[in-house]
C-alpha positions as CSV (number, residue, x, y, z in Angstrom):
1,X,-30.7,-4.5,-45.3
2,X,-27.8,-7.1,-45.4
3,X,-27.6,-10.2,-43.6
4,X,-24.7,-8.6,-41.5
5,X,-27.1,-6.3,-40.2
6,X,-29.4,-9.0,-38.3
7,X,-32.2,-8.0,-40.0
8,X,-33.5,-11.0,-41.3
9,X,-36.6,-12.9,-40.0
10,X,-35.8,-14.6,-37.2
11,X,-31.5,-13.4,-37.1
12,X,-30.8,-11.6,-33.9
13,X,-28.9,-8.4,-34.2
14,X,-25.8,-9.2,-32.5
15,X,-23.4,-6.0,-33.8
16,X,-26.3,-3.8,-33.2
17,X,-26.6,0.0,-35.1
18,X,-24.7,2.4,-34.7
19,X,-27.5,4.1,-32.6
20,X,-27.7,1.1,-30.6
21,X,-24.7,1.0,-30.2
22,X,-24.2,4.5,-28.7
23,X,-27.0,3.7,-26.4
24,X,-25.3,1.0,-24.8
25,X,-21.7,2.8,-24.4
26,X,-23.4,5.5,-22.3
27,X,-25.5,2.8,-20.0
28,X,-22.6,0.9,-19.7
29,X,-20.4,3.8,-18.7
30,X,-22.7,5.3,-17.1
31,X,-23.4,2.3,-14.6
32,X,-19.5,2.4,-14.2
33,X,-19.0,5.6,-13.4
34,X,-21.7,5.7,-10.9
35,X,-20.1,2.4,-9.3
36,X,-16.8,4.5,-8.7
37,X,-18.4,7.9,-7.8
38,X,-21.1,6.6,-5.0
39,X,-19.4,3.5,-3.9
40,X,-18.2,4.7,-0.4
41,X,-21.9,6.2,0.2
42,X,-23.0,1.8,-0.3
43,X,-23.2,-0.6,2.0
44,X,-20.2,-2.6,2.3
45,X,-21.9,-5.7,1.7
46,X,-25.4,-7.0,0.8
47,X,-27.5,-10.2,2.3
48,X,-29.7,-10.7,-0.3
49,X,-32.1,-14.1,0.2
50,X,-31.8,-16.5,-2.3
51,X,-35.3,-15.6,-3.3
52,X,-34.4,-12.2,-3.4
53,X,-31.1,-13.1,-6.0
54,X,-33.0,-14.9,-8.1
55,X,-36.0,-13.0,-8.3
56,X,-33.6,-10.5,-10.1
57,X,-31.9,-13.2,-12.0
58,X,-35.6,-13.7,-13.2
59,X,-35.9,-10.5,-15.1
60,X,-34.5,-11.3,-17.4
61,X,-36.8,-13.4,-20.1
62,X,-35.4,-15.2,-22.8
63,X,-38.3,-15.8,-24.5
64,X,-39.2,-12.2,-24.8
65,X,-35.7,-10.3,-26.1
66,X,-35.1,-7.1,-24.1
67,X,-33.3,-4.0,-25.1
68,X,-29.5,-4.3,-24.9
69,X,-28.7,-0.6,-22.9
70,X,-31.8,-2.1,-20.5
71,X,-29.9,-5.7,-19.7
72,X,-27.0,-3.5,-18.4
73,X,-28.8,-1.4,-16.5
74,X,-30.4,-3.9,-14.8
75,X,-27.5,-6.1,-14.7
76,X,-25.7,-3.1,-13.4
77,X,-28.3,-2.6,-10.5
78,X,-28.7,-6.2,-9.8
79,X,-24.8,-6.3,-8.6
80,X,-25.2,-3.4,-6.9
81,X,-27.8,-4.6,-5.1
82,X,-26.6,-8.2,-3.9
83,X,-22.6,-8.3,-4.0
84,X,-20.1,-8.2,-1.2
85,X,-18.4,-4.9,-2.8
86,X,-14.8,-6.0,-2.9
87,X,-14.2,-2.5,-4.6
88,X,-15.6,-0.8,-1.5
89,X,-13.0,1.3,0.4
90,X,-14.2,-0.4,4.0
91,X,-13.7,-4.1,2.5
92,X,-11.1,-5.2,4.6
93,X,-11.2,-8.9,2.9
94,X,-9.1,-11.5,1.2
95,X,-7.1,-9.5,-1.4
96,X,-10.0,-8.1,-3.6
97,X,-9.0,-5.1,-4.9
98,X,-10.5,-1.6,-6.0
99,X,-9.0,-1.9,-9.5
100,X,-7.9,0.9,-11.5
101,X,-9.9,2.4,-13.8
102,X,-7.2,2.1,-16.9
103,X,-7.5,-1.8,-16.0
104,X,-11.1,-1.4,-16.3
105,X,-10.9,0.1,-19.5
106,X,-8.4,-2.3,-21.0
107,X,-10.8,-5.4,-20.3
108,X,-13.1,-3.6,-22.2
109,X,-10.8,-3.4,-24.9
110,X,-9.9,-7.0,-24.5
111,X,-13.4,-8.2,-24.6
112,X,-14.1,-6.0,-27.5
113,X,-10.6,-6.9,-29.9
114,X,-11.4,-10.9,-28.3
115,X,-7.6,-10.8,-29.4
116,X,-6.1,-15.1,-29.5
117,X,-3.0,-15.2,-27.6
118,X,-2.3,-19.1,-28.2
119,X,0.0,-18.2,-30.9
120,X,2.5,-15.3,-31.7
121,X,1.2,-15.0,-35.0
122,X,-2.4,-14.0,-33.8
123,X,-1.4,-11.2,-31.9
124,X,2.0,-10.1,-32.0
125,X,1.2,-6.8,-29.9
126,X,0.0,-8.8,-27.2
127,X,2.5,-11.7,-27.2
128,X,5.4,-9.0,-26.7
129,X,3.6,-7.1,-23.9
130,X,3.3,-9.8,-22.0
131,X,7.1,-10.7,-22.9
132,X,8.0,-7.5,-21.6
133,X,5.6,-7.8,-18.6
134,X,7.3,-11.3,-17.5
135,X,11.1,-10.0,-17.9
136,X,10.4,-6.8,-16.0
137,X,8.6,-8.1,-12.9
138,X,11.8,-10.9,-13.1
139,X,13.7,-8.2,-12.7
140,X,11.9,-6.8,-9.6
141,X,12.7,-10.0,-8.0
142,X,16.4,-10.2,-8.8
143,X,16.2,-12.4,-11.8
144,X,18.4,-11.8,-15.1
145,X,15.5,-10.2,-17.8
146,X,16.8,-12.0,-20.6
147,X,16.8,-15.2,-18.5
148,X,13.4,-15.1,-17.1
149,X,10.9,-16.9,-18.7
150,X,6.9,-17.1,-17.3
151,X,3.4,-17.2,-18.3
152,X,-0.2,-15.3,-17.5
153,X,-2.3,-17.2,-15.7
154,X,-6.1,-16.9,-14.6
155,X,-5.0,-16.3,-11.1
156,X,-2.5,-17.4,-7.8
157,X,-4.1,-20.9,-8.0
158,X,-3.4,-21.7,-11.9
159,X,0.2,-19.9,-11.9
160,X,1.0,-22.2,-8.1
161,X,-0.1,-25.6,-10.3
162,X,2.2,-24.7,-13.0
163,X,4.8,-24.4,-11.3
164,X,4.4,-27.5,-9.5
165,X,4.3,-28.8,-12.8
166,X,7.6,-27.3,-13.6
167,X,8.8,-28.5,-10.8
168,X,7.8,-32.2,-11.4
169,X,9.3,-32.2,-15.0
170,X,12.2,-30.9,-13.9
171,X,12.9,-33.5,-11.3
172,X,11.1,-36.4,-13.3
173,X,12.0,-35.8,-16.8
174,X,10.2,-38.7,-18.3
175,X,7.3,-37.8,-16.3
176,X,5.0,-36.0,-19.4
177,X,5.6,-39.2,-21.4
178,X,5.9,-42.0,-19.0
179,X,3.4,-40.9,-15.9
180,X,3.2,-40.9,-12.2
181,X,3.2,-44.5,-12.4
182,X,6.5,-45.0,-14.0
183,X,8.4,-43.3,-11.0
184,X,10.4,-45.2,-8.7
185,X,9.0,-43.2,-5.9
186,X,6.4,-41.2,-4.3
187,X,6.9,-38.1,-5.2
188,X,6.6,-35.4,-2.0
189,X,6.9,-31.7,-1.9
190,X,7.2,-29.2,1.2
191,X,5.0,-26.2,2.3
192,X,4.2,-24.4,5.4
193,X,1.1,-24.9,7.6
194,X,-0.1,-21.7,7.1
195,X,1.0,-21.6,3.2
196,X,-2.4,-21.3,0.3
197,X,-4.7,-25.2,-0.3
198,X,-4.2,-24.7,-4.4
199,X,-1.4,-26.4,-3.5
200,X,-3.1,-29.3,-1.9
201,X,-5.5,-29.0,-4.8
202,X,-3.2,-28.5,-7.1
203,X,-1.6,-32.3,-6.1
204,X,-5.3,-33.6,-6.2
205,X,-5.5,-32.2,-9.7
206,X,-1.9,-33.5,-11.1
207,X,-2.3,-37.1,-9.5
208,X,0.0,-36.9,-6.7
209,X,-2.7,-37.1,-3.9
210,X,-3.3,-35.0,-1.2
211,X,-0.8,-37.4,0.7
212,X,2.3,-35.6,-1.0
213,X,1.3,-32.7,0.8
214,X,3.8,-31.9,4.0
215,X,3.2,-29.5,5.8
216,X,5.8,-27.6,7.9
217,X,5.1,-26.0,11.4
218,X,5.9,-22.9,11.7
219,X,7.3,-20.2,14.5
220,X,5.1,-17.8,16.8
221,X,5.2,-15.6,14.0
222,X,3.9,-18.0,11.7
223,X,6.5,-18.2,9.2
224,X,8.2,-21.2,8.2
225,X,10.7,-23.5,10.3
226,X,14.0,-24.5,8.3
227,X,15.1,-26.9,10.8
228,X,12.0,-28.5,11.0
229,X,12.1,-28.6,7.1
230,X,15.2,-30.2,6.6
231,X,13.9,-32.7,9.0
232,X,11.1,-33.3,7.2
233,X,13.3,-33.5,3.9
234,X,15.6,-36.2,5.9
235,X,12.6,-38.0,7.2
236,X,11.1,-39.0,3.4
237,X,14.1,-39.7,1.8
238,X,14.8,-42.3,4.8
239,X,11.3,-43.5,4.3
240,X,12.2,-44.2,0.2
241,X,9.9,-41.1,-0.6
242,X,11.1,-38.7,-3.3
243,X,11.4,-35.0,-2.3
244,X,10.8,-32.7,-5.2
245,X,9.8,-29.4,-4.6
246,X,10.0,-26.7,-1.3
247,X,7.0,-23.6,-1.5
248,X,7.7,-20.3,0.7
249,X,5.3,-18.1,1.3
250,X,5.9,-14.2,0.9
251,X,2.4,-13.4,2.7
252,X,0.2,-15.6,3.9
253,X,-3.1,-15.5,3.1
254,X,-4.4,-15.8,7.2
255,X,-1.7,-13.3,8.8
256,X,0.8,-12.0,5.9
257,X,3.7,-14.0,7.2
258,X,6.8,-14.1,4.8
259,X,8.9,-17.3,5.1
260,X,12.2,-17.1,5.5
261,X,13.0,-17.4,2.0
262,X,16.8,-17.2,1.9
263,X,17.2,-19.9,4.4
264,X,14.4,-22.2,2.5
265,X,16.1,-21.2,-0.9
266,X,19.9,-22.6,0.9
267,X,18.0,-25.7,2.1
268,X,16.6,-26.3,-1.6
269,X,20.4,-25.9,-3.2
270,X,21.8,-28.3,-0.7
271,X,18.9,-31.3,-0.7
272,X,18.8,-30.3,-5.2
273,X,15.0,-29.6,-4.6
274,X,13.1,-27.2,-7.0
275,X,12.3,-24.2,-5.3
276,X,9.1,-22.0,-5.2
277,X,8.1,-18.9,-4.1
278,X,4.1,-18.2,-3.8
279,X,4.5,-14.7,-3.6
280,X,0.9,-13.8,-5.2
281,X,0.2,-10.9,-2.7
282,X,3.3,-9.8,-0.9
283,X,5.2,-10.0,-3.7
284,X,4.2,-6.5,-4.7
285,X,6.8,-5.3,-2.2
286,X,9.4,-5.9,-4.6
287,X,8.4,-3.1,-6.0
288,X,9.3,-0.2,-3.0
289,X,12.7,-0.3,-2.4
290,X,12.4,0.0,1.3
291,X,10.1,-3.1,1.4
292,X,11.9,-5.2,-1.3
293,X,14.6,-6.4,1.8
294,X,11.7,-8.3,2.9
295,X,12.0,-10.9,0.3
296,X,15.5,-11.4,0.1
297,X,16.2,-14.8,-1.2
298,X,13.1,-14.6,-3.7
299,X,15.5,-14.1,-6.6
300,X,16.9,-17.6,-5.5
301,X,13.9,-19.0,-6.4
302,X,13.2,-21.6,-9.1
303,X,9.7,-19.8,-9.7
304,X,7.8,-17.4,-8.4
305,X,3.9,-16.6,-8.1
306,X,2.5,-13.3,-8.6
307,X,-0.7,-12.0,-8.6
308,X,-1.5,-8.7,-10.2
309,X,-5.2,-8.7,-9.2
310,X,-4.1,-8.3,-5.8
311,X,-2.2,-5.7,-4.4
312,X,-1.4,-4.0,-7.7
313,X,-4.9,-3.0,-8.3
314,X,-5.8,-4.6,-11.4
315,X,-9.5,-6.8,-12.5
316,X,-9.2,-10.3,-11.7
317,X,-8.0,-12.2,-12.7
318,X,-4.4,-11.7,-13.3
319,X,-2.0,-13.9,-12.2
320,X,1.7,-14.4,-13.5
321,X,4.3,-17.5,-12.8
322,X,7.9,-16.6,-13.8
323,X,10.8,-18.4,-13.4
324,X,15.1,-17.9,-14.1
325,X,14.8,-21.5,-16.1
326,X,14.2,-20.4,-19.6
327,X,13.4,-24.3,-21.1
328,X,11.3,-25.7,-18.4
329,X,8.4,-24.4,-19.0
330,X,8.1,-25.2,-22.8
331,X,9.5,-28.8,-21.8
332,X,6.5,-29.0,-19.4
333,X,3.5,-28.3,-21.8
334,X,5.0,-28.4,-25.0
335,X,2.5,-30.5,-27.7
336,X,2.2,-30.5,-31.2
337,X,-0.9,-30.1,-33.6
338,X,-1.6,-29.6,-36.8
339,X,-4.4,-27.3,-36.7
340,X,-2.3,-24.8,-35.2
341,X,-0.9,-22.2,-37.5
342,X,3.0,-22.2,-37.9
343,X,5.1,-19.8,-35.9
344,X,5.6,-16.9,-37.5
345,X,9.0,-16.8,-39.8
346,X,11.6,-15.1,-37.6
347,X,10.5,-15.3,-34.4
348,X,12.1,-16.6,-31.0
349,X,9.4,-16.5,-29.0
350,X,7.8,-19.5,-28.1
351,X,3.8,-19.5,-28.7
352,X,1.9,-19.3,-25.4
353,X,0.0,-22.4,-25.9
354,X,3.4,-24.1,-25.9
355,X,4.0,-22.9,-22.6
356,X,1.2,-22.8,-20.3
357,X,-1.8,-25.1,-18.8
358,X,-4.6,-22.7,-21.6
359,X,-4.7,-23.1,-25.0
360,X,-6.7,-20.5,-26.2
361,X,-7.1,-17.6,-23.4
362,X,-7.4,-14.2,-23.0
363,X,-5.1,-11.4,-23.3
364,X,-4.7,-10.9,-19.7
365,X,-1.7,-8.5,-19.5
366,X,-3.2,-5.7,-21.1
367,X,-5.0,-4.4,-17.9
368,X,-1.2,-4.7,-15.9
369,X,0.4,-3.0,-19.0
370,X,-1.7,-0.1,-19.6
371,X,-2.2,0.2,-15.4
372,X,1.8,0.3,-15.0
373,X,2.1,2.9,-18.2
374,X,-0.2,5.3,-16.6
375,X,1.0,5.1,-12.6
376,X,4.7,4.1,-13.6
377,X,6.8,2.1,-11.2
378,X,7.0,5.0,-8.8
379,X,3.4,5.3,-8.7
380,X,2.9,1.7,-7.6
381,X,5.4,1.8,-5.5
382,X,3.6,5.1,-3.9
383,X,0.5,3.3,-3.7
384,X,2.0,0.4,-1.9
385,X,3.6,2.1,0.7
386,X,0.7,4.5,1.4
387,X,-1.3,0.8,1.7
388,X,1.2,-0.5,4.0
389,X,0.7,2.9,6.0
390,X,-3.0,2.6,6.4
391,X,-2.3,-0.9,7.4
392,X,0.2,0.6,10.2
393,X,-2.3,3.0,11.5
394,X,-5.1,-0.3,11.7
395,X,-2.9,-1.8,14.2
396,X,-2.5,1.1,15.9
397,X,-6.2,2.4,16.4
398,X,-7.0,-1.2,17.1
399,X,-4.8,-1.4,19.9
400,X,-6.0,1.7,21.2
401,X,-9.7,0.5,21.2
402,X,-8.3,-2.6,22.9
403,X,-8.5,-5.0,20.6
404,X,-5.7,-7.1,20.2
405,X,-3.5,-7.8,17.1
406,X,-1.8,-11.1,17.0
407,X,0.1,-11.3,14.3
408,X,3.4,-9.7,13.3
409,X,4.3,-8.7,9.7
410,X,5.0,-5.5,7.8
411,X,2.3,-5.8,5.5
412,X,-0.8,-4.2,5.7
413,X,-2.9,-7.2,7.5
414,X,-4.2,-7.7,10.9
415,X,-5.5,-10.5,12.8
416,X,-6.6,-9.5,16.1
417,X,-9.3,-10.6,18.7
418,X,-11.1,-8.8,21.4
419,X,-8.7,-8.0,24.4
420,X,-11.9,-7.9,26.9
421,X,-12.4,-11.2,26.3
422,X,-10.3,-13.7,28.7
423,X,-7.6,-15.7,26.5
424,X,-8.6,-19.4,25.7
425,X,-12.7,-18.9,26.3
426,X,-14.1,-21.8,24.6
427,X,-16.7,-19.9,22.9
428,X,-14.3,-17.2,21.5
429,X,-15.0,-18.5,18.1
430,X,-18.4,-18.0,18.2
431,X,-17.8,-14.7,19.6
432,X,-15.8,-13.7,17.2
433,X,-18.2,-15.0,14.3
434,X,-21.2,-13.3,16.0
435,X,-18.9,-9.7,15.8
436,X,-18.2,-10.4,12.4
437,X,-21.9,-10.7,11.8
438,X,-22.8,-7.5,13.6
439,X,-19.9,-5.9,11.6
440,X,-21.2,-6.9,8.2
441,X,-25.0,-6.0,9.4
442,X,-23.8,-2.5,9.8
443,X,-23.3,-2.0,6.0
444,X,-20.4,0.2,7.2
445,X,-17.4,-2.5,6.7
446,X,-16.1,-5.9,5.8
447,X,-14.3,-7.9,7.7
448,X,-14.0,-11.7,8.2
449,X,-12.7,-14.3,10.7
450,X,-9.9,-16.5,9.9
451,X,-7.8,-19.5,12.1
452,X,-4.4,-19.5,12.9
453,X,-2.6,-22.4,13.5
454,X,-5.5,-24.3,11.8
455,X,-7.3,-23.4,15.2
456,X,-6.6,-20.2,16.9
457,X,-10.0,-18.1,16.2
458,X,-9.3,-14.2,15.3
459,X,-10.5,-11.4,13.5
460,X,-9.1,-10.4,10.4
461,X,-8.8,-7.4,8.0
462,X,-6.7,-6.2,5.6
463,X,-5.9,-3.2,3.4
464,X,-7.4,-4.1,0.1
465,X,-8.4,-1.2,-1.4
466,X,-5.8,2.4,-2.5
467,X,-9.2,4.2,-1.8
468,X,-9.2,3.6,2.1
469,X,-7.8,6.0,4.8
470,X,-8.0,7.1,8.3
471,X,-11.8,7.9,8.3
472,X,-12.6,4.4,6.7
473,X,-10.4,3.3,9.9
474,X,-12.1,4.8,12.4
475,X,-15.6,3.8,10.8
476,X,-14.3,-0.1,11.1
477,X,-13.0,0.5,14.5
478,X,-16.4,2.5,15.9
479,X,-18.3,-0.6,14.5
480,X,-16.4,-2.8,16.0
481,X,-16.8,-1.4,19.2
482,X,-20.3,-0.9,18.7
483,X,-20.9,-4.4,18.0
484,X,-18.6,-5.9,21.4
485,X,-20.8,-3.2,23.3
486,X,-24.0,-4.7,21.8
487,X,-22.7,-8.1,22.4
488,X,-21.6,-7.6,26.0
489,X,-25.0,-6.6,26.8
490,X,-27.1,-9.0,25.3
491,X,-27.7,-12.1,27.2
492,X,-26.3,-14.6,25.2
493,X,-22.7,-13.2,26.2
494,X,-23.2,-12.1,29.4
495,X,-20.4,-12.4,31.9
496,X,-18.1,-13.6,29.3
497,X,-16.8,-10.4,27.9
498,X,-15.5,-8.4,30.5
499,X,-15.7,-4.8,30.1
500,X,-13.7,-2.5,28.0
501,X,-14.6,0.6,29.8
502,X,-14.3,1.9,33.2
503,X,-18.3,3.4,33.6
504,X,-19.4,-0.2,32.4
């Protein structure tokens, strides 16, 4: 037998026979389709002690090597045994999607081509899908195709950190050379109070400090104030403070609140401030032509965040930054080495290392490519709306349980807190964290709690997954109600919850 083979003393196997091999496949896929086929019959969730976990991670013996179709079945049971199931039709969580099965199947292809996108020349395939990818989600947002420009990123919080990056190259040109110490000024960017923290990490990360940070109120729907903004703006140049950069939100991850983008992206013309639109979720609405008016003024933005591991379906992580400045980014992370083969004779396209925070990474738009030639744009946009539908009825069946939904926003999220419950009770919080934990018990849904307003306690759940529909609804509301009942009853909220039905 040849060494490639494995077979001398002492070489693992690592290709495996062919029989192997074929044993694998089917445990893999098998675990798989089971997943997808018996998933809505599994608990939402599982509360596995930490014992418990790694009792299971113990199973595994390294000193004692295990068959390869046996690791994956018991890797496979081991997640299906102990994970919150984000995949799960009755997850009503924090953007975690069921992903499609072509997605599925193109990481699999990823992981087994291991294709190097730092450089054209690797893998010319890939480097022009994700060409094509970047130019025709610009154009969903308004930009010119053969304008837009943009990179893959691992998610929301990688593509929001590049583009403050752009953003502070493009304001502080000598900045990549000179430093943060070389400027005049502090420099200070702008984003709602409700808006995503990887932009406060993101200014830990890039030396600006947490301090840089601003963050604008917001209105009683939770979106964005321009006059307080401008204020703001007027407020640090006064103070000798450099303004750089203004970030709206097109849905929030608390409440799904879209900033008023068009008047942020006039305020950034006037005040010549970089503007950014952290679209990673709602951004998908671009995409339905009767929800796209919801994010008019996003094609006046500088750059925009989206993430396709959200709402369009596909495996984390997936996340894109584009933007209409087709230099900028290339300017921003451009470096030279020698040990990097030469572009390829011919060709325009800048290598990806040139223009992005990775350096060797995967081939992450394969999944979005392959998803969006199967279901088309119509088909996404099909999916999204039925989402946004489910997400309609939510609010509705929730009212009519008497809970109360507190936020206002076209997309498929509610916050909401129990109506029987007087307003401003200083243990709502706990309340509300004691239904959630009754919810999750249940094993028939997942929900969380969230803050508005950095302090307002509520409920919240969201349409995460194309699987869910009106029975999934009135299992989350039934639990719901089961829990208040149980709640009301027991003596630890006795008298404070007063009751929801007429007999009670």
């Amino acid at each position: 037998m040849t060494p490639e083979h494995g077979k001398e003393k002492g070489v693992p196997d690592f290709l495996l026979d062919a029989e192997e091999r074929q044993r694998l496949w089917r445990s893999l896929t098998e675990a798989i389709e089971k997943y997808a086929t018996h998933i809505r019959e599994m608990p939402a969730s599982a509360d596995p002690t930490p014992e418990a976990a790694r009792a299971l991670v113990e199973r595994f013996d390294f000193q004692r090597p295990m068959a390869p179709d046996e690791v994956v079945r018991l890797a496979a049971e081991a997640l299906s045994t102990t994970q919150v199931h984000t995949p799960h039709p009755r997850y009503f969580g924090l953007f975690n999607p069921t992903p499609t099965t072509v997605g599925i199947a193109a990481d699999a292809l990823v992981a087994a081509f291991n294709p190097q996108l730092a450089v054209w020349k690797h893998n010319p395939f890939g480097a022009e899908v994700e060409r094509r990818l970047i130019r025709e989600f610009g154009a969903r947002f308004g930009y010119v195709p053969e304008q837009t420009d943009g990179v893959m990123a691992s998610g929301g919080s990688e593509a929001n950190h590049t583009a403050l990056l752009a953003a502070l190259t493009h304001a502080f040109p000598k900045l990549g050379s000179d430093g943060l110490r070389a400027l005049s000024a502090q420099p200070v960017f702008y984003v709602s109070a409700e808006s995503h923290h990887s932009f406060h990490k993101a200014a830990r990360l890039c030396g600006l400090g947490s301090g840089a940070v601003r963050e604008i109120q917001v209105n009683a729907s939770l979106q964005m104030e321009p006059e307080a903004l401008e204020s703001a703006v007027r407020e640090d140049r006064r103070s000798g403070s450099a303004p750089f950069l203004v970030v709206g939100t097109a849905g929030t991850t608390n409440a799904g609140a879209i900033d008023p983008l068009r008047e942020i992206a006039a305020i950034a013309e006037r005040e010549n401030l970089w503007f950014h639109a952290d679209a990673a979720w709602g951004g998908a609405a671009a995409l339905v032509p009767e929800m796209r008016p919801l994010l008019a003024g996003i094609e006046r933005a500088d750059s925009i965040t989206l993430d396709a591991h959200k709402w369009l379906s596909v495996p984390m992580g997936a996340g894109i930054v584009l933007t209409r400045h087709p230099e900028i980014l290339r300017r921003t992370f451009h470096i030279s080495a020698a040990y990097v083969p030469p572009r390829a004779a011919g060709v325009q396209t800048a290598d990806a290392y040139e223009s992005s925070m990775q350096w060797s990474r995967r081939f992450i738009g394969l999944k979005i490519f392959l998803s969006l030639a199967v279901a088309g744009w119509e088909g996404y946009a099909e999916t999204i709306r039925r989402m946004t539908k489910v997400g309609g009825q939510l609010r509705r069946d929730l009212e009519a349980a008497d809970w109360e939904v507190v936020n206002s926003t076209p997309l498929p999220i509610c916050c909401f807190r129990d109506r029987t419950l007087p307003p401003d009770t200083a243990m709502e919080g706990d309340y509300l964290e004691s239904v959630v934990r009754e919810v999750i018990a249940s094993g028939k849904a997942w929900i969380s709690t969230t803050r508005l307003r950095k302090h307002i306690p509520v409920l919240r759940a969201c349409i995460t997954s194309y699987r869910t529909n009106g029975d999934d609804l009135r299992i989350l509301v039934s639990v719901l109600n089961e829990a208040r009942t149980k709640l009301r009853a027991g003596t630890g909220w006795a008298g404070r919850v007063k009751s929801a039905t007429p007999e009670a």
